[in-house]
N, C-alpha and C positions, 0 to 999 in steps of 0.2 A: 625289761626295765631293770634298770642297776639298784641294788640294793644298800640303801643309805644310811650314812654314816649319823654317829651321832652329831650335837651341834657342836660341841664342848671341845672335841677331838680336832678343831680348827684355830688356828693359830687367829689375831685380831688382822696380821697383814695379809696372808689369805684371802680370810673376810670382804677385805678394804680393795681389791685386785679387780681389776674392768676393763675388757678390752673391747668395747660399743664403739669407738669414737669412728676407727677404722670404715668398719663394715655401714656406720651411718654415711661418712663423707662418700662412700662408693656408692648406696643407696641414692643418695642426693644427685651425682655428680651424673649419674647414667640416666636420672628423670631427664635432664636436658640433655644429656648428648643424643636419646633414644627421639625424644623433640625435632631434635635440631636434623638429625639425619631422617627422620622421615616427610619433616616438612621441605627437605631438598629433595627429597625423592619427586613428592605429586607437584611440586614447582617444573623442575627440570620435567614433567610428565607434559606437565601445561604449556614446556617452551618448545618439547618437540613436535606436540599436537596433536599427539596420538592415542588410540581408542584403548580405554583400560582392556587389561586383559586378567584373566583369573590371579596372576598374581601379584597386582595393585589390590584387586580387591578382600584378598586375603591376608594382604596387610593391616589393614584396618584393627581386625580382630588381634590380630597379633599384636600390633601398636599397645590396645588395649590390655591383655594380658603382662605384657612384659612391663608396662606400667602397673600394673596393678600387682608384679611381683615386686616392682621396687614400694611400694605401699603398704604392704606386707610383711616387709621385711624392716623398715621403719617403725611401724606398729609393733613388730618380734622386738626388737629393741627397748622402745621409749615406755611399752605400755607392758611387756611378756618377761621383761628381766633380761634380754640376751646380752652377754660377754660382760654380766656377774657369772659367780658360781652358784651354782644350785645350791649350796649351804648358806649361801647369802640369803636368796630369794625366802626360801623356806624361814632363816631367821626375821627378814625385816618385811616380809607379806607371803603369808600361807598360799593365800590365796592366788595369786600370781604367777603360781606353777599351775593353775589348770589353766588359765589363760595363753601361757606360756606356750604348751602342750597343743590348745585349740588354732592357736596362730600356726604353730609348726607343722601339723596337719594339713593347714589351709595352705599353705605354702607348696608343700609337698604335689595338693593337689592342682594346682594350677601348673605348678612347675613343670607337668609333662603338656598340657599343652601349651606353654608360652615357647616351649623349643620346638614342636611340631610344625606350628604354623608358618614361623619364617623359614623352617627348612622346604615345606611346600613352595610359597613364595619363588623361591630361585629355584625349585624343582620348574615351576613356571613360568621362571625367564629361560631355563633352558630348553622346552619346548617352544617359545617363541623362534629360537635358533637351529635347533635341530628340524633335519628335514629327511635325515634318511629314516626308513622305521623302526632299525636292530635300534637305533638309540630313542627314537622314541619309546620304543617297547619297555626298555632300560631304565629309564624315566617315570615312567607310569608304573616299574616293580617297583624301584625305591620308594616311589610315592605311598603306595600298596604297603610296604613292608611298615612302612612311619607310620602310619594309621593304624594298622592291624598292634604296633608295638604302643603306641599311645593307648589303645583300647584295652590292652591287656595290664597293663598297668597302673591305668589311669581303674580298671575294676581291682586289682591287686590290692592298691593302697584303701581303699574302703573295705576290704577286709584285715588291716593289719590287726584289729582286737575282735574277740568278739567278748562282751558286747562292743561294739565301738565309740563308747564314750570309755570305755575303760582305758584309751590310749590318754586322755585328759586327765581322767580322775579315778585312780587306783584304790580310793575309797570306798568304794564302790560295795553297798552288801553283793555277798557274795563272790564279789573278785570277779578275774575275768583272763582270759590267756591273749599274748601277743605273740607275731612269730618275731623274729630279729629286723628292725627296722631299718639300721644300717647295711646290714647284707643288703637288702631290697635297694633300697636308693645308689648301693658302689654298684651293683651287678647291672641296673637300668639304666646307670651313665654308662658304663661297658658301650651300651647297644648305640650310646648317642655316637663315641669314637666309630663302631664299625661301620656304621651311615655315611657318617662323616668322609671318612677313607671313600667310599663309593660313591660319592658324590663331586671328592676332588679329582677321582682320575675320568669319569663320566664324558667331560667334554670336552676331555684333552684331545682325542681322536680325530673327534668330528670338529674341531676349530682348524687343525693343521691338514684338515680336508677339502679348506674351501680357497678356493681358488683366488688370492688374494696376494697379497706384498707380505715379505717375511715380518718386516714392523709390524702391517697390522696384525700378523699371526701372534706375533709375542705380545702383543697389549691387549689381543683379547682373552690369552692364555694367563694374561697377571690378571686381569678382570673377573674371570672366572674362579679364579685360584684364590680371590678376597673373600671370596662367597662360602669358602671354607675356612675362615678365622676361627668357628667356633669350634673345628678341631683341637686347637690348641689350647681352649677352655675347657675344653670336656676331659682332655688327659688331666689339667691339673685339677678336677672337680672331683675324677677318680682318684686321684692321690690323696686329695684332699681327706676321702671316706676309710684310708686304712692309715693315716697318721694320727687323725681325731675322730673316737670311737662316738657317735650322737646319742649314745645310750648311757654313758660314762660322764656326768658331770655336765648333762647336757644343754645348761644354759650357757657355759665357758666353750662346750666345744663347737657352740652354735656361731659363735663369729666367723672361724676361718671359712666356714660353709656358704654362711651369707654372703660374703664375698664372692666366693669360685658361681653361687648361683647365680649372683646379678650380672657379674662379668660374663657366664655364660650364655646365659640369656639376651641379654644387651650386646653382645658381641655378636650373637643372629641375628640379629633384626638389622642392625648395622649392614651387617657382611649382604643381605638382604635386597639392603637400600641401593649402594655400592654399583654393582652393575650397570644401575638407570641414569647414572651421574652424566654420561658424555655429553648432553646437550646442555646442559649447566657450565658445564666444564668449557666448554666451545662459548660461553657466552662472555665467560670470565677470562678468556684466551684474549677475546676478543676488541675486551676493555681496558686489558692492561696498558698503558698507559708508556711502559720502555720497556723495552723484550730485545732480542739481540738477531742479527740477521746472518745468511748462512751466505756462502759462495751460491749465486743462482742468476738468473734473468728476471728483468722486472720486462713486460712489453705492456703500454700501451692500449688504449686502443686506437690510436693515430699510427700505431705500426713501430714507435719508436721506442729504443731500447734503452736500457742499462742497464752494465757490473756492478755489482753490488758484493763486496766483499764482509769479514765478519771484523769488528772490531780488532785494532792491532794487527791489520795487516793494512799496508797501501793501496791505495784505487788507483786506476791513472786517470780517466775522465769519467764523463757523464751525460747524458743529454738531460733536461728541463722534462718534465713530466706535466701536460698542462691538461688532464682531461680529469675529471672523479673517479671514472673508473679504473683504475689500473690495477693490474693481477700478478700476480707470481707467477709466471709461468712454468714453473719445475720445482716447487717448493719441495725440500727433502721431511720430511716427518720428525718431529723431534724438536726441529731446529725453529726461529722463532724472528720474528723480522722488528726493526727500529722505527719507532714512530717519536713525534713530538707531538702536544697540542700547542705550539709557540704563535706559530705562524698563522696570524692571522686569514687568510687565505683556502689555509690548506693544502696549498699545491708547490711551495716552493721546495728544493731540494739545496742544501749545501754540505761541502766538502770539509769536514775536519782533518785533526793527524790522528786519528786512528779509524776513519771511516766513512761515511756518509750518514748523515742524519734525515732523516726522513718527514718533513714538516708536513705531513698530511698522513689521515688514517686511512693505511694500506689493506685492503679485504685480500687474506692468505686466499689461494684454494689449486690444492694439488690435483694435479692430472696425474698422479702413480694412479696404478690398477688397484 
């Protein structure tokens, strides 16, 4: 613990200096973005129809957790003094630095498992996918390693004083010794990057292994590669622990922290979510309302055809489409076909100067491999 100055020795604007406002709006802003992407997660779960598997179900817990780091973090704020300075707190409530102290602890301890569990999670969609067993096996170490590293330091942080209230209250008869708390929390994110790294290249192998259309290889390979977002939180959550020392002033240097942790966190669960979206996403394709249509064949099911070019280029004719069902037959990936809801009907088709308009809702579905 830093040893403290006196009061006197601080100027009134100083004193006067807050940087809460931040790390609240992020606190707030991730309760519902964390909401919003998990209730699209078990939505789109419910529209594909399919039987949870370990890692729905360990979302749950995570859900929880990573809410309850934003709740905590709110409470660090409104209630513990955070992004005053500690010369503040100590002037205008003594008392509010053991609180302060007791919140940060709490933090600290939840904090390793709110990022263990959504890394499980998409460890869990990856064995839904994986079929060879070198990557299975690969799977089940990294799983292995996260757990055994959650355990180790999830017991570490319960010993950072002994006794351990003396990391609250320094008052304490008799004192009490602490090891370096900031060492601890920069060196444990360390471990979240090198996960992280093993994680994003994990299924790159075995996606460009399965026997499929290069599209689908690159959409499952950006799909997979979201599930590592929390890469790039966890670099700057490491940065974050050698610019601002949490021992140094540490109700002021507790904001930029709360930040990099809620982004960190929230940015796993997200990345989590992410993967299970395509049947949401196919629903929402499917609704849209004008989308744009690609060079292809529509046929039929009476046998009859039509060109159907893309906006801004010329058709030359068309045949009348008069059944419900008619399909794409070659639809290219990517690309996105013209409907109206005008026509009462639903079946009529006419000819504009940049294309053909499509008065009924056309069901896409590719025959690529």
């Amino acid at each position: 613990m830093a040893t403290l100055a006196p009061l006197d020795s601080f100027s009134p604007q100083f004193l006067s200096e807050y940087s809460g406002n931040t790390p609240f709006a992020i606190c707030v802003s991730f309760i519902f973005l964390e909401l919003a992407f998990v209730g699209a997660r078990y939505y789109s779960r419910y529209l594909a129809n399919v039987k949870w598997g370990m890692d729905d179900y360990i979302m749950i817990p995570a859900t929880v957790l990573c809410l309850g780091q934003c709740g905590l973090c709110i409470a660090f704020i409104k209630a513990g003094g955070a992004g005053y300075h500690e010369a503040t707190v100590r002037k205008n409530n003594p008392t509010q630095v053991v609180l302060f102290h007791k919140i940060q602890f709490s933090i600290a301890m939840s904090y390793f498992s709110a990022v263990l569990l959504p890394k499980l999670s998409i460890l869990g969609i990856f064995l839904r996918v994986f079929v060879k067993k070198a990557y299975r096996i690969a799977a089940w170490t990294i799983g292995a390693f996260l757990t055994a590293n959650w355990l180790g330091t999830t017991v570490a942080i319960t010993q950072v004083c002994k006794p351990l209230s003396f990391f609250w209250d320094q008052t304490l008869p008799g004192g009490g010794t602490c090891f370096h708390i900031t060492n601890f929390l920069r060196w444990s994110s360390f471990m979240n990057i090198v996960t992280d790294l093993a994680m994003l290249v994990l299924p790159l192998p075995a996606v460009w292994e399965i026997q499929t259309s290069k599209q689908m290889k690159v959409g499952l390979t950006i799909t997979f590669m979201l599930g590592s977002l929390g890469l790039i939180t966890a670099i700057l959550r490491f940065h974050g622990f050698f610019s601002d020392d949490a021992t140094v002033d540490a109700e002021w240097a507790a904001s930029p922290l709360i930040v990099w942790t809620i982004i960190e966190t929230g940015t796993y669960l997200i990345a989590a979510c992410l993967p299970t979206f395509r049947p949401l996403a196919i629903l929402i394709w499917k609704r849209n309302p004008l989308t744009w249509v690609t060079n292809t064949k529509v046929t039929a099911k009476d046998d009859s055809e039509i060109a159907l070019n893309s906006r801004g280029r010329d058709t030359t004719t068309f045949k009348r489409l008069n059944n419900d069902l008619n399909e794409f037959g070659d639809l290219r990936q990517g690309y996105k076909w013209v409907s109206s809801s005008n026509d009462a009907d639903g079946r009529g088709m006419v000819r504009d100067g940049n294309g053909i308009l499509v008065h009924h809702r056309v069901e896409a579905i590719s025959n690529a491999a």
